[in-house]
N, C-alpha and C positions, 0 to 999 in steps of 0.2 A: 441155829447154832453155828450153823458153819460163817455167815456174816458174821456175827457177837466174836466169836475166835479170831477171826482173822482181822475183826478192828482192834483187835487187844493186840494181838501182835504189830501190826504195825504201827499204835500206837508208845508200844515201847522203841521201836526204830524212828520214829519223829522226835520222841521225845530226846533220843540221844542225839539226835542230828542237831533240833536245838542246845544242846549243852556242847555240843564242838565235836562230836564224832561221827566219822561219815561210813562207817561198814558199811552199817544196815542197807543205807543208798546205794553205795559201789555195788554192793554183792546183790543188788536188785530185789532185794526186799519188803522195799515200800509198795508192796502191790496188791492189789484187789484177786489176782491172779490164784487161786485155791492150791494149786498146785504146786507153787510156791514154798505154802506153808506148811504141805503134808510128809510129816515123820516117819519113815518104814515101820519103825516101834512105836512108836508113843502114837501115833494115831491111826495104826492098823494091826497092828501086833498083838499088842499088850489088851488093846478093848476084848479084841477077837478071843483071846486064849481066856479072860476074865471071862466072860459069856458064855465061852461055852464049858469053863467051870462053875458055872451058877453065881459066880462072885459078883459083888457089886462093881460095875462097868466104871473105869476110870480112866481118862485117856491124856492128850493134848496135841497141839501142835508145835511144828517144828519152833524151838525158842529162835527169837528174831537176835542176831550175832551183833554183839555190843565188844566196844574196851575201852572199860572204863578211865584206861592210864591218857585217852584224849579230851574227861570233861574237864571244865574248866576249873570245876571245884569237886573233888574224887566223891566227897561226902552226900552233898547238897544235890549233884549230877544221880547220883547210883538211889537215893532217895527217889527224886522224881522221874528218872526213867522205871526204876521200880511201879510204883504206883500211877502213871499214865496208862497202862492197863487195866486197872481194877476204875480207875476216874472214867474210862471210855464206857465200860460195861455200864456204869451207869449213869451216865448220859443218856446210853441207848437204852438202858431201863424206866431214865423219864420221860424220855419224849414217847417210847412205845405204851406208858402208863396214860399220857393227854392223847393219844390219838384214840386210844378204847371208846372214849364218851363221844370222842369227836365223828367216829366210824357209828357209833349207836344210834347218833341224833340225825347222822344223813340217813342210814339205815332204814328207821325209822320214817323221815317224811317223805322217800321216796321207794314205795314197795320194789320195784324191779331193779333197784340196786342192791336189795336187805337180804337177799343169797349171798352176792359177790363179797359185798363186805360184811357179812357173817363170818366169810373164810379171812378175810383180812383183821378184824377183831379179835379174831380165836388166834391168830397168831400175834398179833399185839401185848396177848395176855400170858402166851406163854411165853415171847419174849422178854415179860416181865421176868416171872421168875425165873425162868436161866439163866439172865444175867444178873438179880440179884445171888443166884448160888455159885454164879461164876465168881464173883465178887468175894464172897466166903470163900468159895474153896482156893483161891490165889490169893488171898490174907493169912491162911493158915501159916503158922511160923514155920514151916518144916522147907530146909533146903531142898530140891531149889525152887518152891514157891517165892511168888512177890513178897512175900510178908517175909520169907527170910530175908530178906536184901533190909528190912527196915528193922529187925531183931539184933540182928549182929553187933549194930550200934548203940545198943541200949543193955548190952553186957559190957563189962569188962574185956579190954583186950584177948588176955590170955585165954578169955571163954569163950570169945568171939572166933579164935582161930579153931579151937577145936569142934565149936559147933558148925561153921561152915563146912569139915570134914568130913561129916556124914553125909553131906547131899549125893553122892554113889548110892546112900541106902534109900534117898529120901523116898524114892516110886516105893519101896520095899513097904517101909513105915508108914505110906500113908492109904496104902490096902490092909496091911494091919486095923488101923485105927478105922478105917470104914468099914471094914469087913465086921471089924467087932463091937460097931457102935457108940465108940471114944470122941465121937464126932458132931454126936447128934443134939449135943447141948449149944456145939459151934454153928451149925447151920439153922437153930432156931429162929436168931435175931430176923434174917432171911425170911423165913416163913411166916415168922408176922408181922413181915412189913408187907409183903405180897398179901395176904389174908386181909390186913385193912384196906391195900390199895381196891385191893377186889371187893371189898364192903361199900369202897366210898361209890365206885362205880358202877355197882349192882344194878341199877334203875336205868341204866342204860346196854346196857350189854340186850343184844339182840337173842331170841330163843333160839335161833340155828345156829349162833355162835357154839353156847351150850353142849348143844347138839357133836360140832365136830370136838371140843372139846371132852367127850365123853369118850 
């Protein structure tokens, strides 16, 4: 999780650096460095107090600091730094999807390594699906997810401004909607893409994999 977060973030500060704006670089951003990207709220606060209300846990990291008034094209820039987040996650949901079979088959022909990469597999498989739900849940239209940055422009002006005005409520609304279930027809698509990836790979996944995945 915390790798998949942190390439997402600094995928949106690459992508603005490509488009003409250099914060994210200034402000020391582009980094591997976790610490970096950790929010007092949004990724220790807001989980912590969810949890231990029994609510469904929802968090993030610190958002990587963009302006957009340096791309070179306001529209086309705030578009793709937008969704260079959601494109990283799954990247890294394909390559960790080819390495499962690839981890099964050395697994496999050599017994004294099918422990080690048991544990390597099992997390192969779950960085499937987190990053295809990370995927989802940062497409949701709701400010300030990535998906709002690409909604805005497919309204009307004057709808456009008013809907970007709720993003103060958007943490608010989107424990709403997950707390009560508004969500679960959104995170579908997700689930059975993971459900067949995991079908096609079946025949290879190692049985200690299984194992920690239980």
């Amino acid at each position: 999780m915390l790798f998949s977060i942190i390439a997402h973030e600094i995928a949106h500060g690459y992508a603005a650096l490509k488009q003409g704006d250099t914060t994210a670089l200034s402000l020391g951003r582009l980094t591997w460095n976790p610490i970096k990207h950790i929010d007092p709220i949004m990724t220790i606060v807001l989980p912590l107090m969810l949890a231990v209300a029994h609510q469904p846990v929802i968090g993030g990291a610190k958002p990587v600091p963009v302006n957009p008034g340096n791309y070179r094209n306001l529209r086309r820039g705030d578009i793709i730094v937008s969704l260079a987040g959601v494109f990283t996650n799954l990247l890294i949901a394909i390559g960790a999807a080819i390495l499962v079979p690839l981890l099964g088959l050395l697994g496999g022909a050599v017994d004294a390594l099918a422990t080690s990469l048991s544990v390597l597999q099992a997390m192969m498989i779950l960085a499937v699906n987190l990053n295809l739900m990370l995927i989802a849940f940062n497409l949701i239209p709701v400010p300030p997810l990535d998906g709002s940055h690409v909604m805005k422009y497919l309204l009307p002006r004057w709808m456009a401004v008013h809907y970007q005005r709720i993003g103060f409520l958007g943490i608010i609304v989107l424990i709403v909607m997950v707390r009560f279930g508004f969500l679960d027809w959104w995170f579908k698509p997700a689930e059975v893409t993971f459900d067949f990836m995991l079908q096609g790979v079946s025949r290879w996944i190692l049985p200690q994999s299984l194992a920690w995945l239980r």
